[in-house]
GUVORO-735458 format. One record per atom (N, C-alpha, C): x, y, z; residue number from 0; residue in one letter. Coordinates in steps of 0.2 Angstrom, whole numbers, always signed. Layout:
N
<r X="X" Y="Y" Z="Z" num="NUM" residu="a"/>
...
This chain:
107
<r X="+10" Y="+82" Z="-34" num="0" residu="x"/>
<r X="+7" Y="+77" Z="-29" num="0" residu="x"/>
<r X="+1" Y="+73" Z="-33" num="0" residu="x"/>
<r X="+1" Y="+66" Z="-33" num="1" residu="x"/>
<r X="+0" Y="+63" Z="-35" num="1" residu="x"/>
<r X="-8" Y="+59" Z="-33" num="1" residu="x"/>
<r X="-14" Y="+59" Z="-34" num="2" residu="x"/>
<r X="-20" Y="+58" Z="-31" num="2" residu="x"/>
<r X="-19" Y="+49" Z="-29" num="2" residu="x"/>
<r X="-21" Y="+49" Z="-26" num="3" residu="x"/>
<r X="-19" Y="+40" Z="-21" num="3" residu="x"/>
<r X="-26" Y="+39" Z="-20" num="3" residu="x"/>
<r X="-31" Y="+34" Z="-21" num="4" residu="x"/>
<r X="-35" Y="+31" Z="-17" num="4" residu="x"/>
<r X="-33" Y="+26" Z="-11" num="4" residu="x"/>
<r X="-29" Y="+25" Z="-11" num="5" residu="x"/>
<r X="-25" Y="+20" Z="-5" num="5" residu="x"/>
<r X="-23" Y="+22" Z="-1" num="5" residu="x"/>
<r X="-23" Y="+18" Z="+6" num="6" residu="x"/>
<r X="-25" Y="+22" Z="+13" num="6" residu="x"/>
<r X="-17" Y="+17" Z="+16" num="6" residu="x"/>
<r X="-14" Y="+18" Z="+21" num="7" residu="x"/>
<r X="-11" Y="+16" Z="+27" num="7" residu="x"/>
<r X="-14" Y="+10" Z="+29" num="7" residu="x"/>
<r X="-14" Y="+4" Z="+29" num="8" residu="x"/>
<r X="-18" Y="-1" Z="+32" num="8" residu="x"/>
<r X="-19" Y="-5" Z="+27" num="8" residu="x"/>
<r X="-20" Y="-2" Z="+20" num="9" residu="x"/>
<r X="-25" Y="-7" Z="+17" num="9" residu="x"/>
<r X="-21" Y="-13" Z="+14" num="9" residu="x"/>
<r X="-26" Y="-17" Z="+13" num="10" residu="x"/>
<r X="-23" Y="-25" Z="+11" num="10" residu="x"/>
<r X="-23" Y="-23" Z="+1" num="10" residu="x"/>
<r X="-16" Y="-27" Z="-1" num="11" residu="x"/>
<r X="-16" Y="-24" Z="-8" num="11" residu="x"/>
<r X="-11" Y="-31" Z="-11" num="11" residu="x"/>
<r X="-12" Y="-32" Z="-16" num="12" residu="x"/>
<r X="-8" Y="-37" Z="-19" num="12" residu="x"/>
<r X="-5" Y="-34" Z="-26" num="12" residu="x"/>
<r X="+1" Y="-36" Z="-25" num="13" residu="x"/>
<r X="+5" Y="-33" Z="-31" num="13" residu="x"/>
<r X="+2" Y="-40" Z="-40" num="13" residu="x"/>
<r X="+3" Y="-34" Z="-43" num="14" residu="x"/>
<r X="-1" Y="-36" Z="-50" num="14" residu="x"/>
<r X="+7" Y="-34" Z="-54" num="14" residu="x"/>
<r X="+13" Y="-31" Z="-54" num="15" residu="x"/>
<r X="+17" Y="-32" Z="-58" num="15" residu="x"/>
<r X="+24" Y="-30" Z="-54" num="15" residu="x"/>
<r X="+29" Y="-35" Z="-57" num="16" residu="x"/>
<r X="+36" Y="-36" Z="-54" num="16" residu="x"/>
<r X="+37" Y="-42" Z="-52" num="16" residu="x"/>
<r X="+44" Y="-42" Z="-49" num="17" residu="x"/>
<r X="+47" Y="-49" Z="-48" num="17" residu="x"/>
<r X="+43" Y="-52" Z="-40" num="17" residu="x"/>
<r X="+39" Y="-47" Z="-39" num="18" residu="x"/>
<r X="+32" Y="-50" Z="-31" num="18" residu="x"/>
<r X="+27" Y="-52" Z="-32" num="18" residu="x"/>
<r X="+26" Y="-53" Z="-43" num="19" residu="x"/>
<r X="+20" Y="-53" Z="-43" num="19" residu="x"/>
<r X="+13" Y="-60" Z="-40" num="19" residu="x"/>
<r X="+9" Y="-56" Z="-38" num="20" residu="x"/>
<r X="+4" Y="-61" Z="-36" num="20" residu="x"/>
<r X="+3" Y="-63" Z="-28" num="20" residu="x"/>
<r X="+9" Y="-58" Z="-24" num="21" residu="x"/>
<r X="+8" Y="-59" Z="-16" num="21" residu="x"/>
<r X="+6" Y="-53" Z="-13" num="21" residu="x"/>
<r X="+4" Y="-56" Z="-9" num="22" residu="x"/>
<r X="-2" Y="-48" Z="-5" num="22" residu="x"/>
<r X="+2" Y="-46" Z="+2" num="22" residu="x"/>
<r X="-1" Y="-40" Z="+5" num="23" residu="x"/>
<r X="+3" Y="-38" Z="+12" num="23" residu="x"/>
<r X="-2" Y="-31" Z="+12" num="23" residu="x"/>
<r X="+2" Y="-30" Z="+18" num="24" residu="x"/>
<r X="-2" Y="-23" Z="+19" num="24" residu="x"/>
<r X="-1" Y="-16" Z="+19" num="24" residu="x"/>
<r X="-2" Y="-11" Z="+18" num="25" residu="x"/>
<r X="+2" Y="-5" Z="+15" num="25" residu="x"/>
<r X="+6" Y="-3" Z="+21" num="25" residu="x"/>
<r X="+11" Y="-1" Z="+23" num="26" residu="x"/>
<r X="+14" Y="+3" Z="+29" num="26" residu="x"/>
<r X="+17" Y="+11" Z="+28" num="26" residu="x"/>
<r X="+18" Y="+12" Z="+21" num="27" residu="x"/>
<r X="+20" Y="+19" Z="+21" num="27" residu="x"/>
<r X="+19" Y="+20" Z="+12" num="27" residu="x"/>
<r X="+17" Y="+26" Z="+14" num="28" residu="x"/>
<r X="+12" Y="+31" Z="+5" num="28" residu="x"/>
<r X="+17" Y="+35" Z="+4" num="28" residu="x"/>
<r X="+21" Y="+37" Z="-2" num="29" residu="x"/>
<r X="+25" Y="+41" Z="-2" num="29" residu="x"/>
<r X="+21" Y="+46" Z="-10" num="29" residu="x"/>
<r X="+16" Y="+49" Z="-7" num="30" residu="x"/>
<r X="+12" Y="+52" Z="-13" num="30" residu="x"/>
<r X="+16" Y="+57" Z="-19" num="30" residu="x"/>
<r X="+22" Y="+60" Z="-16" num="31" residu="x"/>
<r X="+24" Y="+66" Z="-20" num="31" residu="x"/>
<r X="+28" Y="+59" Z="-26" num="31" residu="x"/>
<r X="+32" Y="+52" Z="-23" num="32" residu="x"/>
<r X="+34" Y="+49" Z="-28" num="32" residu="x"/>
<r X="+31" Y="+43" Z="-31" num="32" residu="x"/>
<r X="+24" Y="+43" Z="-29" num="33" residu="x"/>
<r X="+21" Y="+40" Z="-31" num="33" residu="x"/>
<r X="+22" Y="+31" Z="-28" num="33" residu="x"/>
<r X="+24" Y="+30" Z="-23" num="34" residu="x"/>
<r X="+28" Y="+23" Z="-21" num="34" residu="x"/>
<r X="+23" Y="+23" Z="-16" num="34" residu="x"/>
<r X="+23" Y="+18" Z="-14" num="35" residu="x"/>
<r X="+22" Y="+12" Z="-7" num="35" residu="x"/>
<r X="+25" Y="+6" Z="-4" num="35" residu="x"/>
<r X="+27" Y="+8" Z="+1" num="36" residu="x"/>
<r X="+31" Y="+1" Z="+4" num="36" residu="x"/>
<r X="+24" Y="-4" Z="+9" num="36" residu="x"/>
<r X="+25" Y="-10" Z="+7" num="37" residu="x"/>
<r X="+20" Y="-14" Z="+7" num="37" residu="x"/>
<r X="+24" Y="-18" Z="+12" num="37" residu="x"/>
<r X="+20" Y="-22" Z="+19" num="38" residu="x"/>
<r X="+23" Y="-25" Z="+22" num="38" residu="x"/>
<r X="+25" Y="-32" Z="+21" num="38" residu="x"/>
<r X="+32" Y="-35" Z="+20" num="39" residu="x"/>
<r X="+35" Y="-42" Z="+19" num="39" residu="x"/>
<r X="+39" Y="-42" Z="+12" num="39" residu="x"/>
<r X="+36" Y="-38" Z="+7" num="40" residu="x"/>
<r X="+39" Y="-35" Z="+2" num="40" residu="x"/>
<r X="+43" Y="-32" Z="+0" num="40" residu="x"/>
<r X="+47" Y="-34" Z="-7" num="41" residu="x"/>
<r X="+50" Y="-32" Z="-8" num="41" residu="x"/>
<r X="+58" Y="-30" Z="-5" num="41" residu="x"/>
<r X="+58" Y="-36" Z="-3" num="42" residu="x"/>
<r X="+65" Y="-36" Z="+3" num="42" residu="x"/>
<r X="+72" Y="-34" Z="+0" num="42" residu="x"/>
<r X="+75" Y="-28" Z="+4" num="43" residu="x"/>
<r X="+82" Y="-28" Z="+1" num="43" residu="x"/>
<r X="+88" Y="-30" Z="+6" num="43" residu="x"/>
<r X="+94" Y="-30" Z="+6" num="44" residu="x"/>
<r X="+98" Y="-30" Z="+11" num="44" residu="x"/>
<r X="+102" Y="-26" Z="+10" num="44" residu="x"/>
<r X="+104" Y="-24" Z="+16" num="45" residu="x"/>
<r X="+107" Y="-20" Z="+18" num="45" residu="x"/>
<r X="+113" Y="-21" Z="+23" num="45" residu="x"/>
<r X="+118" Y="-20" Z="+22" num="46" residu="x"/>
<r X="+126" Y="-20" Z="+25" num="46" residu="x"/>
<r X="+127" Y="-13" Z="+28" num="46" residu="x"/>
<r X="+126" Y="-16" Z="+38" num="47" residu="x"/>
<r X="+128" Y="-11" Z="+42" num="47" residu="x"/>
<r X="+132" Y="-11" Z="+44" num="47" residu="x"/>
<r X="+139" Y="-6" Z="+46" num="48" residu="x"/>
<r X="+143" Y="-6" Z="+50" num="48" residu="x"/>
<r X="+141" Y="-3" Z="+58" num="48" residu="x"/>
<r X="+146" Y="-7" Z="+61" num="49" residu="x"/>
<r X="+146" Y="-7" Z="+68" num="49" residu="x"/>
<r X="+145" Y="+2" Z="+68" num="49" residu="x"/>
<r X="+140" Y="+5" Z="+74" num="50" residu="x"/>
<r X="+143" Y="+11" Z="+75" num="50" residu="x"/>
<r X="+139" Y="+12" Z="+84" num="50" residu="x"/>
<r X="+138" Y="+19" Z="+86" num="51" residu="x"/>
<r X="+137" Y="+20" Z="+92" num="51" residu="x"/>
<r X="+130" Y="+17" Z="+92" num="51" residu="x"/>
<r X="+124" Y="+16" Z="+89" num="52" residu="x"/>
<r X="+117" Y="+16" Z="+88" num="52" residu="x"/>
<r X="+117" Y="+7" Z="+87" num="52" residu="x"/>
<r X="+120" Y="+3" Z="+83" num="53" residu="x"/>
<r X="+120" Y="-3" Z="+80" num="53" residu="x"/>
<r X="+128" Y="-5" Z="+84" num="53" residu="x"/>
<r X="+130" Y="-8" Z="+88" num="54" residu="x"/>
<r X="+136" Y="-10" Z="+93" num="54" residu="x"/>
<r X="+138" Y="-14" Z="+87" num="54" residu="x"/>
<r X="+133" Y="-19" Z="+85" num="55" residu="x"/>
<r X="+136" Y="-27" Z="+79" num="55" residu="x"/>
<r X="+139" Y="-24" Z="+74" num="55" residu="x"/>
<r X="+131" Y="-21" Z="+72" num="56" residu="x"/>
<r X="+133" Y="-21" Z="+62" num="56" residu="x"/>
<r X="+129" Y="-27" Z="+60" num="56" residu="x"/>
<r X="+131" Y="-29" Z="+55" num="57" residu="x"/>
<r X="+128" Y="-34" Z="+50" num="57" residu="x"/>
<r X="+124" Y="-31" Z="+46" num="57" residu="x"/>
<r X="+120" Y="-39" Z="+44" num="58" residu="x"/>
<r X="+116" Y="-37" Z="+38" num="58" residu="x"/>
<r X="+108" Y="-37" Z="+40" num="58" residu="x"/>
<r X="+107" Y="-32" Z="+37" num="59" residu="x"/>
<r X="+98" Y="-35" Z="+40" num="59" residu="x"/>
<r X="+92" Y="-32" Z="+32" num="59" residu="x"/>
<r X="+87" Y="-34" Z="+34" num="60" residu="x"/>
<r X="+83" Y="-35" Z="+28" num="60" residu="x"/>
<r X="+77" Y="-28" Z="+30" num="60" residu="x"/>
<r X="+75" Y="-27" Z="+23" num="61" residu="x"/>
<r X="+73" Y="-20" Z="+26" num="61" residu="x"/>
<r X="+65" Y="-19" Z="+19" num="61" residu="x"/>
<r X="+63" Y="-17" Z="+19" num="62" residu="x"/>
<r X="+54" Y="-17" Z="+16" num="62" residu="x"/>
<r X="+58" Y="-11" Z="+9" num="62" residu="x"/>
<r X="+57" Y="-11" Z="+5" num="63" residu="x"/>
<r X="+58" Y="-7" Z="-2" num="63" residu="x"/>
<r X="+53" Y="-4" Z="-6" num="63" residu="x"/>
<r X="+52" Y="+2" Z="-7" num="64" residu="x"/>
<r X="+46" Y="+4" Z="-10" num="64" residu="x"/>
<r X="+44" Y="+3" Z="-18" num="64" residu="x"/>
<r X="+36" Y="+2" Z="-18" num="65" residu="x"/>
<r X="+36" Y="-1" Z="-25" num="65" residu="x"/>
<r X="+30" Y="+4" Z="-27" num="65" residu="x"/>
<r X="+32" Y="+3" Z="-34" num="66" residu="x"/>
<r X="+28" Y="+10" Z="-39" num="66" residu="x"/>
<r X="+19" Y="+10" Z="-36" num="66" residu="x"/>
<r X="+17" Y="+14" Z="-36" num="67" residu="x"/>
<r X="+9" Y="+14" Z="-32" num="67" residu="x"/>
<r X="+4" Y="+10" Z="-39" num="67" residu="x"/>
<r X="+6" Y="+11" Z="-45" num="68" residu="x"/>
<r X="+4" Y="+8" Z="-50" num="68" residu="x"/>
<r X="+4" Y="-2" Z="-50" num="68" residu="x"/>
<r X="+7" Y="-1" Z="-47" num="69" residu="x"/>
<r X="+8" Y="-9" Z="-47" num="69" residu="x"/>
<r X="+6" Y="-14" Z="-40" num="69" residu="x"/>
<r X="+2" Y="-11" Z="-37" num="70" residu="x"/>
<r X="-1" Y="-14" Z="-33" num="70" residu="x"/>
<r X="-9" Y="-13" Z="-34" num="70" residu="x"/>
<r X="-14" Y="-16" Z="-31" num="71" residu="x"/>
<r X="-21" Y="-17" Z="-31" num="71" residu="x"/>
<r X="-23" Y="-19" Z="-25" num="71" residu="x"/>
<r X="-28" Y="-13" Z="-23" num="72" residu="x"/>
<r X="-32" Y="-15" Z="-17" num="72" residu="x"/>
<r X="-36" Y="-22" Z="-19" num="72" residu="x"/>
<r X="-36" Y="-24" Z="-10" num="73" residu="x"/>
<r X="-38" Y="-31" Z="-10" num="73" residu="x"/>
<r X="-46" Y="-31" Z="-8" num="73" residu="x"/>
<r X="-52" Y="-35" Z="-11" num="74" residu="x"/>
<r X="-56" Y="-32" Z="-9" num="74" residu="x"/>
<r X="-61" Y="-40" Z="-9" num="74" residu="x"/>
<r X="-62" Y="-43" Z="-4" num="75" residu="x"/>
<r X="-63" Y="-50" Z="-1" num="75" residu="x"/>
<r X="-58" Y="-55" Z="-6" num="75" residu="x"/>
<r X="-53" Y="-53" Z="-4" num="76" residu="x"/>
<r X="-48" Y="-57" Z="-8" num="76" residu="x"/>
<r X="-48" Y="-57" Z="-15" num="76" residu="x"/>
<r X="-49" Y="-54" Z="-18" num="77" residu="x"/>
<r X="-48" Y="-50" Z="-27" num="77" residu="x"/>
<r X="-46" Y="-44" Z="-29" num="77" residu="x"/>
<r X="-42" Y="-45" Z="-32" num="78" residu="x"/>
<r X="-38" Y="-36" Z="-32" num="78" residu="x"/>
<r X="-46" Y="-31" Z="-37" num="78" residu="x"/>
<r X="-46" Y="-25" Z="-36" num="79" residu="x"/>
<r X="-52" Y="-24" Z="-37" num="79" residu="x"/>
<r X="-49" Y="-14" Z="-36" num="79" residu="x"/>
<r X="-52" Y="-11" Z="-42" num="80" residu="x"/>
<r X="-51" Y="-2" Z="-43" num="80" residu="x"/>
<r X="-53" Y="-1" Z="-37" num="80" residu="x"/>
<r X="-52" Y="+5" Z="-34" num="81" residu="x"/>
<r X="-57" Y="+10" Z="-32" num="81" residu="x"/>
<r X="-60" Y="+17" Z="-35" num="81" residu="x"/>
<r X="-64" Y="+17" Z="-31" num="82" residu="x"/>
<r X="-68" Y="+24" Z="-34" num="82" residu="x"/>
<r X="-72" Y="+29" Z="-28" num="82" residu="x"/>
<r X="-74" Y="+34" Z="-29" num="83" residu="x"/>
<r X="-76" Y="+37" Z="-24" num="83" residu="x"/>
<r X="-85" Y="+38" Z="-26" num="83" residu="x"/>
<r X="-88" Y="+39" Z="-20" num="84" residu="x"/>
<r X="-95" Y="+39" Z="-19" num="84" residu="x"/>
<r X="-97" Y="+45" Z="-15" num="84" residu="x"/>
<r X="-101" Y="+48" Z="-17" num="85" residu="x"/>
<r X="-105" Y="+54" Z="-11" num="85" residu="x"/>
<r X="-111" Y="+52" Z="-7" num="85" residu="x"/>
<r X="-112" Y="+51" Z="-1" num="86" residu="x"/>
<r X="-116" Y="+48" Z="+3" num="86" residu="x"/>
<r X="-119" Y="+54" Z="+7" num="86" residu="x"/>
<r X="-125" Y="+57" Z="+8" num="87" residu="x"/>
<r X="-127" Y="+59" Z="+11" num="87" residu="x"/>
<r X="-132" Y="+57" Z="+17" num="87" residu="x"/>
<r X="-129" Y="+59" Z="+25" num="88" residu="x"/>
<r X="-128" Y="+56" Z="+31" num="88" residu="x"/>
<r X="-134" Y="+60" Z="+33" num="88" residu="x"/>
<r X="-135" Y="+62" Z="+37" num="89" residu="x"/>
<r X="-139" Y="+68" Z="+43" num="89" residu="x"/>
<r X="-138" Y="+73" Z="+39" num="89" residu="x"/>
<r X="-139" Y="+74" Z="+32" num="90" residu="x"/>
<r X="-138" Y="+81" Z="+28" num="90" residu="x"/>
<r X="-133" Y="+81" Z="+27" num="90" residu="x"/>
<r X="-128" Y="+79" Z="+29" num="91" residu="x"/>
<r X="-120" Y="+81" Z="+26" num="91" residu="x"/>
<r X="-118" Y="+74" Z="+23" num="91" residu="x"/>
<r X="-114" Y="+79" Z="+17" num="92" residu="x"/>
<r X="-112" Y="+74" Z="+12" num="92" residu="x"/>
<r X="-104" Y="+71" Z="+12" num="92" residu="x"/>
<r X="-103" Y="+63" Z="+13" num="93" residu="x"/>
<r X="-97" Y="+61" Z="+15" num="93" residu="x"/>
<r X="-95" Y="+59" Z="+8" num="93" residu="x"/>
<r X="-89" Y="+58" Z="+8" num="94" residu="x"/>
<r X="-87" Y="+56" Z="+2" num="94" residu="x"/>
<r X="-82" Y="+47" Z="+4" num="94" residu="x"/>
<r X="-86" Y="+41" Z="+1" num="95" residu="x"/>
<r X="-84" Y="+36" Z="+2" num="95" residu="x"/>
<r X="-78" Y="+33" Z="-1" num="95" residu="x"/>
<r X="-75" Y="+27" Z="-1" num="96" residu="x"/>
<r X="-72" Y="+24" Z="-4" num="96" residu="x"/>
<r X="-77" Y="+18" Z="-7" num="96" residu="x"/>
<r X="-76" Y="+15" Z="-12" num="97" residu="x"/>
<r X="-81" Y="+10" Z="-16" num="97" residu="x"/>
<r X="-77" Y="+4" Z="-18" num="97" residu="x"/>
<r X="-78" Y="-2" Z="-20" num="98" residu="x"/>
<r X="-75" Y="-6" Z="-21" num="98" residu="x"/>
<r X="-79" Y="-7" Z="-30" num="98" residu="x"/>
<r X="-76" Y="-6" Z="-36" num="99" residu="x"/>
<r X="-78" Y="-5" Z="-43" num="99" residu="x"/>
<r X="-80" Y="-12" Z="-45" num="99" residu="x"/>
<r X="-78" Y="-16" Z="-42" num="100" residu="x"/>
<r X="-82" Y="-23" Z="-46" num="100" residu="x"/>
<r X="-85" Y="-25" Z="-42" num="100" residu="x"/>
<r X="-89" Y="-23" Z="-37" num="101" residu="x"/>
<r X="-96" Y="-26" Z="-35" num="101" residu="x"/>
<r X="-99" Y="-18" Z="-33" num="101" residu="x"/>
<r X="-95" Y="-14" Z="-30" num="102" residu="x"/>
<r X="-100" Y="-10" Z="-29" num="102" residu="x"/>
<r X="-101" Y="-5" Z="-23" num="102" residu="x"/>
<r X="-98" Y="-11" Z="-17" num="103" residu="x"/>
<r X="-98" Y="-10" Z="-10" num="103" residu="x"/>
<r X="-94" Y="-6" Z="-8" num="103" residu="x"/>
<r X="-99" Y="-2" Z="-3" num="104" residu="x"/>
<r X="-92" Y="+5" Z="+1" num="104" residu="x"/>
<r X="-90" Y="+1" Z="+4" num="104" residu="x"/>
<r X="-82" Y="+3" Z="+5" num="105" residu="x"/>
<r X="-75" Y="+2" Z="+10" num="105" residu="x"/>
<r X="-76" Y="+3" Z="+17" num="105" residu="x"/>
<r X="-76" Y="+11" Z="+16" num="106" residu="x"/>
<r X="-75" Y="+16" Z="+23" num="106" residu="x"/>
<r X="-80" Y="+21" Z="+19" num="106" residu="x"/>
């Protein structure tokens, strides 16, 4: 299992592959393979045949997961690391997300 700073939601722009330099938002984390499917991205097609569930068939376009290494959270529109920060609230210590090139907590 592979340590992910990237969350479910987040806006993230791909830095390497044939998407390079378009952004979208994360839809699903697959930590064990290290992927993310990024919403608009990365389109494949796919040929379905007529069955009980799909009456038609045809072809339809479908989101493909892309290595976690090659995307970068977005952070006021500039791809930008994370990191993590300890914040002590009311005595109890949270652990933040941080944005590395300015500085600023996330969540």
């Amino acid at each position: 299992m592979n340590k992910v700073k990237l969350k479910r939601g987040d806006m993230v722009q791909v830095i390497a592959g044939k998407e390079v330099g378009r952004t979208g938002r994360i839809l699903l984390i697959d930590r064990e393979k290290s992927r993310v499917v990024v919403e608009g991205l990365n389109l494949q097609t796919k040929h379905q045949k007529p069955n009980r569930a799909n009456q038609k068939g045809g072809i339809t376009r479908r989101e493909a997961p892309l290595h976690i290494s090659n995307v970068m959270f977005l952070h006021k529109d500039r791809p930008t690391r994370l990191g993590y920060k300890l914040e002590e609230t009311d005595g109890k210590v949270v652990k933040k997300r941080y944005a590395k090139s300015t500085g600023e907590v996330i969540d």
